[in-house]
KOLMAR-938374 format. One record per atom (N, C-alpha, C, O): residue number from 0; residue in one letter; x, y, z; atom name. Coordinates in pm, 1 decimal, decimal comma, always signed. Layout:
N
<NUM A <X Y Z> CA> ...
% end
This chain:
87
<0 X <+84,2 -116,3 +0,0> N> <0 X <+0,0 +0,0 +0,0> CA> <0 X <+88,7 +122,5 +0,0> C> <0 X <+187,0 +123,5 +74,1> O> <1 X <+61,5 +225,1 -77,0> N> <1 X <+90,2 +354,0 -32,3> CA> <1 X <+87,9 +447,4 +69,6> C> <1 X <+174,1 +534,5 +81,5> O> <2 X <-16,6 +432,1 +151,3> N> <2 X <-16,7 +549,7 +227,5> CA> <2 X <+141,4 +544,8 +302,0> C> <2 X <+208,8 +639,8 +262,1> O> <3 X <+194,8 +480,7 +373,3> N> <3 X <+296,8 +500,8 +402,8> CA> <3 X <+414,0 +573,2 +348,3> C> <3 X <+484,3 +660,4 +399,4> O> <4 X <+417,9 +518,6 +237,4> N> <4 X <+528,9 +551,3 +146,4> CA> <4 X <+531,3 +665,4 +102,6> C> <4 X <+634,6 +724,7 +71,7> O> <5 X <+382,4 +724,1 +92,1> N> <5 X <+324,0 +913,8 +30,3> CA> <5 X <+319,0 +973,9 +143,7> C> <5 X <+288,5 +1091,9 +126,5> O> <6 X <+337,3 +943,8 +267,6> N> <6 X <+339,6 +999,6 +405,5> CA> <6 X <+491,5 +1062,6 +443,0> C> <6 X <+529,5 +1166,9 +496,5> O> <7 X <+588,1 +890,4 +361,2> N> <7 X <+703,5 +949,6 +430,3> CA> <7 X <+785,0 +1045,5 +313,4> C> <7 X <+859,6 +1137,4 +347,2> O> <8 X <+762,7 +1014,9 +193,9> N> <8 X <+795,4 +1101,3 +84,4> CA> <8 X <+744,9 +1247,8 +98,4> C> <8 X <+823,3 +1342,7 +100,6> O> <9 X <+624,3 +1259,9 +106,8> N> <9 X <+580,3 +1446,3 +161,7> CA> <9 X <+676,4 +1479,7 +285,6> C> <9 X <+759,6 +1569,6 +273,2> O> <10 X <+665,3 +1410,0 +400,8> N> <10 X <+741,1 +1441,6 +503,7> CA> <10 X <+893,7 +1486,4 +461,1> C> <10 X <+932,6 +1601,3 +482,3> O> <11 X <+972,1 +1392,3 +402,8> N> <11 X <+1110,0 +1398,7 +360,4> CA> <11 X <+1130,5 +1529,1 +261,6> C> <11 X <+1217,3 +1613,4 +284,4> O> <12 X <+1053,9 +1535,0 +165,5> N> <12 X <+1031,3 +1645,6 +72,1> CA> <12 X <+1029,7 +1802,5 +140,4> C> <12 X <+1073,0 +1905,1 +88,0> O> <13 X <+971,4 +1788,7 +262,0> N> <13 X <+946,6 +1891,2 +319,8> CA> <13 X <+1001,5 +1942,1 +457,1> C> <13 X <+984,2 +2047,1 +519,0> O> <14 X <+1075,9 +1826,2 +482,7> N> <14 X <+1136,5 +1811,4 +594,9> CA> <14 X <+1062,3 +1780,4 +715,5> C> <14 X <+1111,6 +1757,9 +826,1> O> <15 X <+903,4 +1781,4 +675,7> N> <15 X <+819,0 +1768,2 +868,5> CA> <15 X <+893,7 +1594,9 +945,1> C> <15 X <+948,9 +1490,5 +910,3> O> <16 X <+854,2 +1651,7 +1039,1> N> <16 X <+844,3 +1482,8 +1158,4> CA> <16 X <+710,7 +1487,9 +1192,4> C> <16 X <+656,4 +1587,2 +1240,7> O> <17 X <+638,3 +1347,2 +1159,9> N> <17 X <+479,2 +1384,2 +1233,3> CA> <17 X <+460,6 +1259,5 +1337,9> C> <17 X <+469,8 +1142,9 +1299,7> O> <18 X <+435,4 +1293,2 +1464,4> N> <18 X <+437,4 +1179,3 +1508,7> CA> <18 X <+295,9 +1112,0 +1547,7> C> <18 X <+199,3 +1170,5 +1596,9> O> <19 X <+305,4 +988,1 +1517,4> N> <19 X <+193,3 +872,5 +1451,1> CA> <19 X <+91,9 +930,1 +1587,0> C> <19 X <-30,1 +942,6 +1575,6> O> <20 X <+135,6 +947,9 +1659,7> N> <20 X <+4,2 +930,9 +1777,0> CA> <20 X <-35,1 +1101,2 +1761,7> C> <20 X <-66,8 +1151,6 +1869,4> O> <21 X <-36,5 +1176,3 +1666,1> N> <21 X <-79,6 +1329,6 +1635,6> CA> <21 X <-200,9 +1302,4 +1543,8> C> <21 X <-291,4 +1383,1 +1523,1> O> <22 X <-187,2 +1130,4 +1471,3> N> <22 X <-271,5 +1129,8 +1356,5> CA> <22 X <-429,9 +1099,6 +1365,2> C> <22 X <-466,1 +982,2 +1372,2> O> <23 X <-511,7 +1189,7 +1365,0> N> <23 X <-644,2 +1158,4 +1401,0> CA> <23 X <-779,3 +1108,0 +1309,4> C> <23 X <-880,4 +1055,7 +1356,5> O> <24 X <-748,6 +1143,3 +1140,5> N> <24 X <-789,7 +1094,9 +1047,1> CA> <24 X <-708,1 +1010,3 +935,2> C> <24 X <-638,4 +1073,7 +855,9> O> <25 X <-712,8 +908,5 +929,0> N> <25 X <-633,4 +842,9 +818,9> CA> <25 X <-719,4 +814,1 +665,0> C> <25 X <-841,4 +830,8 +665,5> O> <26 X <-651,1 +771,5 +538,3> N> <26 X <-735,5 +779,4 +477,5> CA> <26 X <-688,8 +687,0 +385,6> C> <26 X <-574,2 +710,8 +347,5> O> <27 X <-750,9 +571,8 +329,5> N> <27 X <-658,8 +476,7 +236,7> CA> <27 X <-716,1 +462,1 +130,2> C> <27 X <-837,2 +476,2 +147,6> O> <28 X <-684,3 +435,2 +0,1> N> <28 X <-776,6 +490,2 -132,4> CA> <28 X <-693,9 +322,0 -201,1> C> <28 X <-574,4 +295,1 -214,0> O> <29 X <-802,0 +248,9 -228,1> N> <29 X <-734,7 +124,8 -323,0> CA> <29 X <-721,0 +7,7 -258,5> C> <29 X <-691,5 -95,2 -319,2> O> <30 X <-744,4 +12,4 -108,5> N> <30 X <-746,2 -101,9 -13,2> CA> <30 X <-797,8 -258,8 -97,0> C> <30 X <-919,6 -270,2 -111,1> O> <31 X <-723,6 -356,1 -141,9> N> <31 X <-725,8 -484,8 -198,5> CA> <31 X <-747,1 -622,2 -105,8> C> <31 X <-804,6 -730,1 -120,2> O> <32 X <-672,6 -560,6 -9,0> N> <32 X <-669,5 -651,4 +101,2> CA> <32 X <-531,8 -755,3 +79,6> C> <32 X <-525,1 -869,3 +125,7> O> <33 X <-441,6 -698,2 +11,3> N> <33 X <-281,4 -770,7 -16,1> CA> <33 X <-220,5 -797,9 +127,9> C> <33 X <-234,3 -723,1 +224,7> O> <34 X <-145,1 -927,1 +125,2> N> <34 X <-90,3 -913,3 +245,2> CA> <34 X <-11,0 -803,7 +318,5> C> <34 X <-10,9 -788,1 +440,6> O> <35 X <+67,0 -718,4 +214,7> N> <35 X <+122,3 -599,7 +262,6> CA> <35 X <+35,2 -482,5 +337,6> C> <35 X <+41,6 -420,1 +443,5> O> <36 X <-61,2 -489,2 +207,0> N> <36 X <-182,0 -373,4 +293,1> CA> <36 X <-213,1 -399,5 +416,3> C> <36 X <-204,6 -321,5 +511,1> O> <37 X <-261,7 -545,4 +418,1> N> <37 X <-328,0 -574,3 +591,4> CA> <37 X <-236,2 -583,4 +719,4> C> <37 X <-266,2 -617,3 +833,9> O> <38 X <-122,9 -545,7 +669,4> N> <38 X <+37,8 -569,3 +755,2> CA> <38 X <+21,9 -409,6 +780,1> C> <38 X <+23,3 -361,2 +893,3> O> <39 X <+6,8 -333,6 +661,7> N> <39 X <+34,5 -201,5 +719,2> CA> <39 X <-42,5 -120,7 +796,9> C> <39 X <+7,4 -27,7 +860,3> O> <40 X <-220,1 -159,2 +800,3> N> <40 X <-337,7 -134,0 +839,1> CA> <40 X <-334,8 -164,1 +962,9> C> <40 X <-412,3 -100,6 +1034,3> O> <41 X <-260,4 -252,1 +1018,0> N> <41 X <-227,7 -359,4 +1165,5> CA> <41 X <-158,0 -299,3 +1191,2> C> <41 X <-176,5 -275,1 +1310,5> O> <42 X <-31,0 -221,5 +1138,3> N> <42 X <+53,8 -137,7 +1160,0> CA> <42 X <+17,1 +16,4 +1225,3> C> <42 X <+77,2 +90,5 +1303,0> O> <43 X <-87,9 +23,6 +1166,6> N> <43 X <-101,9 +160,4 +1187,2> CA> <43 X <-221,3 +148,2 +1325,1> C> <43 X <-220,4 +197,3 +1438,0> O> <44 X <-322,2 +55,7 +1250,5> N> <44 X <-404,1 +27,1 +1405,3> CA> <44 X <-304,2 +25,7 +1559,2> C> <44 X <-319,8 +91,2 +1662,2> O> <45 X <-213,4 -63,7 +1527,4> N> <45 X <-127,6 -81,0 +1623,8> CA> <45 X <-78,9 +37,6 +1726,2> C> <45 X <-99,7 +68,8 +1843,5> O> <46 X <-3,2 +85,1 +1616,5> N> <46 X <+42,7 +202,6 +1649,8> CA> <46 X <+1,7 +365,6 +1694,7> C> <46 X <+54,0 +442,9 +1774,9> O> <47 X <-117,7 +378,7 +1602,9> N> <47 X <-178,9 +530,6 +1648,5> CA> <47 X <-277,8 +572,5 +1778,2> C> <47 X <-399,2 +573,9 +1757,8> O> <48 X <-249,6 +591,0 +1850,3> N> <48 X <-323,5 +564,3 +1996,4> CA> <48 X <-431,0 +652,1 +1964,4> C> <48 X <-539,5 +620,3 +2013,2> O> <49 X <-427,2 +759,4 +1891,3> N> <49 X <-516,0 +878,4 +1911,5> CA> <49 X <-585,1 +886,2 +1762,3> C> <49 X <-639,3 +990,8 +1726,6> O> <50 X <-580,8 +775,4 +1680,5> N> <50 X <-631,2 +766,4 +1611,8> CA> <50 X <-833,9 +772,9 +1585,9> C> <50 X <-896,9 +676,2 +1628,8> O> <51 X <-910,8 +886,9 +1518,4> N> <51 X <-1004,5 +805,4 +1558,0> CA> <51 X <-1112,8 +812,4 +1428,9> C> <51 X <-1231,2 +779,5 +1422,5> O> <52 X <-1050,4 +851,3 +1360,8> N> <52 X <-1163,7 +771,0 +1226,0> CA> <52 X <-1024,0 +713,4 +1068,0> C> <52 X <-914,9 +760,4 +1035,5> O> <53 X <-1090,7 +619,9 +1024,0> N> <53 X <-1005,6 +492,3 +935,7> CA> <53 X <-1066,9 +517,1 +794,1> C> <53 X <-1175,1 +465,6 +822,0> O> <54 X <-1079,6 +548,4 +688,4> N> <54 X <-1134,0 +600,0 +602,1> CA> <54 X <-1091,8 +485,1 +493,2> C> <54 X <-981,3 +522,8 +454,2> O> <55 X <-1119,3 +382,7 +435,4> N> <55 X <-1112,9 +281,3 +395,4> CA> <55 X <-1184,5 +243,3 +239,6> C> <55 X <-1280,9 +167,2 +230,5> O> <56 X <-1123,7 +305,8 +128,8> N> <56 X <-1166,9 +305,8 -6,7> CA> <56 X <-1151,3 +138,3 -29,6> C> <56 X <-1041,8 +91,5 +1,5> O> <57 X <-1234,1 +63,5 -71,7> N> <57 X <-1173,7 -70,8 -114,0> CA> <57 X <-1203,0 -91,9 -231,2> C> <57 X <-1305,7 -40,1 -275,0> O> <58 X <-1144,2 -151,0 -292,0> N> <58 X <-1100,7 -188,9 -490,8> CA> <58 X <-1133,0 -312,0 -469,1> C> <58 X <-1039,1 -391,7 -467,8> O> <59 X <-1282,9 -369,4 -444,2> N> <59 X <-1275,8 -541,7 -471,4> CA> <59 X <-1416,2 -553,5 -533,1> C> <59 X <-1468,5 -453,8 -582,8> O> <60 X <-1467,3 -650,7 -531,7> N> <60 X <-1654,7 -653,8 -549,7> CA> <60 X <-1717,5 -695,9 -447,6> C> <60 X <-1659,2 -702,9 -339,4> O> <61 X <-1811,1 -721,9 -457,5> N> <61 X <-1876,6 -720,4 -317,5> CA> <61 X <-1883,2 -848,7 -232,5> C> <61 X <-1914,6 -817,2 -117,8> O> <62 X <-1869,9 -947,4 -242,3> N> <62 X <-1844,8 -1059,9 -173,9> CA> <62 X <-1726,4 -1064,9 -119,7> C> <62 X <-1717,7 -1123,5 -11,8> O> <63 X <-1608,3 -1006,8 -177,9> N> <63 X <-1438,1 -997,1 -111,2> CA> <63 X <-1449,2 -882,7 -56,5> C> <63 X <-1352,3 -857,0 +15,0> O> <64 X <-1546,3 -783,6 -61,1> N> <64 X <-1553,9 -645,2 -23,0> CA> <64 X <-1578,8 -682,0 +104,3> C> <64 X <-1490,4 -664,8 +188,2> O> <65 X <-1726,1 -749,3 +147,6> N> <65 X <-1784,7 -755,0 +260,0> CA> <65 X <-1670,1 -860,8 +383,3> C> <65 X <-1667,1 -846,4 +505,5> O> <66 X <-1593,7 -954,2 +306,7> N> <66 X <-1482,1 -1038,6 +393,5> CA> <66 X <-1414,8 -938,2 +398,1> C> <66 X <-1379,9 -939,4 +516,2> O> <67 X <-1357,8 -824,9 +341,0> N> <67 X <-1246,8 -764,8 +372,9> CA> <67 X <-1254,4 -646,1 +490,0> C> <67 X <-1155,9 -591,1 +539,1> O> <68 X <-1414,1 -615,4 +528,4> N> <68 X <-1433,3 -564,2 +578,3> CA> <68 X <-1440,1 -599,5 +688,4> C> <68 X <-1350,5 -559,8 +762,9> O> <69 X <-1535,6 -678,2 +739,6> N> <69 X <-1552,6 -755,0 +805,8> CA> <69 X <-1390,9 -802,0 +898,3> C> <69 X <-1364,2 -797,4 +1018,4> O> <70 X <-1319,3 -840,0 +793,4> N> <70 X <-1126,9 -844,8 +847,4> CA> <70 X <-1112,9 -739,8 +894,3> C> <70 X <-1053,1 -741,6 +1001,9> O> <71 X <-1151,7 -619,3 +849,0> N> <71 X <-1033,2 -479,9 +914,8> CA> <71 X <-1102,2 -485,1 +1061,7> C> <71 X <-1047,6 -487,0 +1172,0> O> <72 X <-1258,2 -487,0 +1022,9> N> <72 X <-1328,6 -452,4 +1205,8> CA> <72 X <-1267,5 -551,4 +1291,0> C> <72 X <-1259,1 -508,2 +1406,0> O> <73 X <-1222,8 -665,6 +1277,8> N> <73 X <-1178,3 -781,5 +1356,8> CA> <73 X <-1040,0 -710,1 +1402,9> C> <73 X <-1043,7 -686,8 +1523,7> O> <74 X <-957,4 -681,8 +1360,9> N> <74 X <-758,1 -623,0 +1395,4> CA> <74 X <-805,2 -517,1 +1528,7> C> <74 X <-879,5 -420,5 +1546,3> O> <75 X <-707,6 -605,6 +1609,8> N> <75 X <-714,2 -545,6 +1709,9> CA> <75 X <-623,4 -373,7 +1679,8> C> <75 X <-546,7 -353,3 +1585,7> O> <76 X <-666,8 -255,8 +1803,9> N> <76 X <-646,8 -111,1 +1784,3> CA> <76 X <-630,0 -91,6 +1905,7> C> <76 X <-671,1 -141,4 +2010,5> O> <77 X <-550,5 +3,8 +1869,9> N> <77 X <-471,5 +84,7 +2027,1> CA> <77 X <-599,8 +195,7 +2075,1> C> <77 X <-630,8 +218,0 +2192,1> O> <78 X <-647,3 +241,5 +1984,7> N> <78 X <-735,9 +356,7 +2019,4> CA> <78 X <-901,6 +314,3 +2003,2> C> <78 X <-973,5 +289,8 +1906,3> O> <79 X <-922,0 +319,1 +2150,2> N> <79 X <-1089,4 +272,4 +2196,7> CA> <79 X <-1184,0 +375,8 +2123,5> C> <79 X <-1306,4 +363,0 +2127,8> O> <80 X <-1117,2 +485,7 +2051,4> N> <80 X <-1236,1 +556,4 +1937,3> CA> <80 X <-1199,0 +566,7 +1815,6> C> <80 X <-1176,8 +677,5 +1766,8> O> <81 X <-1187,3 +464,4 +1752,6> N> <81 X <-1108,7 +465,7 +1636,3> CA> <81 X <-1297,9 +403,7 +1569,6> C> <81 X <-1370,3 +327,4 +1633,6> O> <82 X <-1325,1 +452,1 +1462,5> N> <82 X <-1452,0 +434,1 +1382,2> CA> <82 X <-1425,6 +368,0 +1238,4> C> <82 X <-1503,5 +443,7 +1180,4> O> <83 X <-1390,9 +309,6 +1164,7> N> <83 X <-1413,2 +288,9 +1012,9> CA> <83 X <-1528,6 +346,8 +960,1> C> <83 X <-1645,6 +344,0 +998,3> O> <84 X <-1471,3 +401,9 +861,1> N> <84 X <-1591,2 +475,7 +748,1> CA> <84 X <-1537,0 +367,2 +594,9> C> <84 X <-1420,7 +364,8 +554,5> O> <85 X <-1639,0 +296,5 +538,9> N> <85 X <-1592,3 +267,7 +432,8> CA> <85 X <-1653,1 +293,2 +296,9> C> <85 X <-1768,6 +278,9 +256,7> O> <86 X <-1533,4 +338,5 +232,6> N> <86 X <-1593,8 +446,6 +67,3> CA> <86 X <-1582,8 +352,9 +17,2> C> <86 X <-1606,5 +344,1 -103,3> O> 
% end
């Protein structure tokens, strides 16, 4: 997945430091459900304490849509107000 990679490229480009527990809206556009993606989604659940809405575009049809969803609500999260919205 990208978001990481367009997070740390703007950052570097620009020089900011943002630190993960500042991040309160996230937003992922293309979500497939690749093993990398769901590594990084776990990653970020993991990690953002103050996280509290997940904005979740998914690229599948609707039978892998509804399992994939269904997967993200299951990953355990650091932050007890963290919401999924899914586009």
């Amino acid at each position: 997945m990208l978001a990481r990679q367009v997070l740390r490229t703007i950052l570097t480009l620009y020089g900011l430091c943002i630190d993960r527990n500042e991040v309160k809206v996230l937003e992922i556009h293309g979500f497939s459900g690749r093993d990398k993606e769901v590594r990084e989604v776990t990653c970020f659940l993991r990690e953002m304490q103050f996280l509290q809405v997940m904005k979740v575009e998914i690229d599948a049809g609707d039978n892998k849509k509804l399992r994939l969803i269904n997967h993200l609500l299951a990953l355990p999260r650091r932050s007890s107000k963290l919401r999924f919205m899914f586009l």
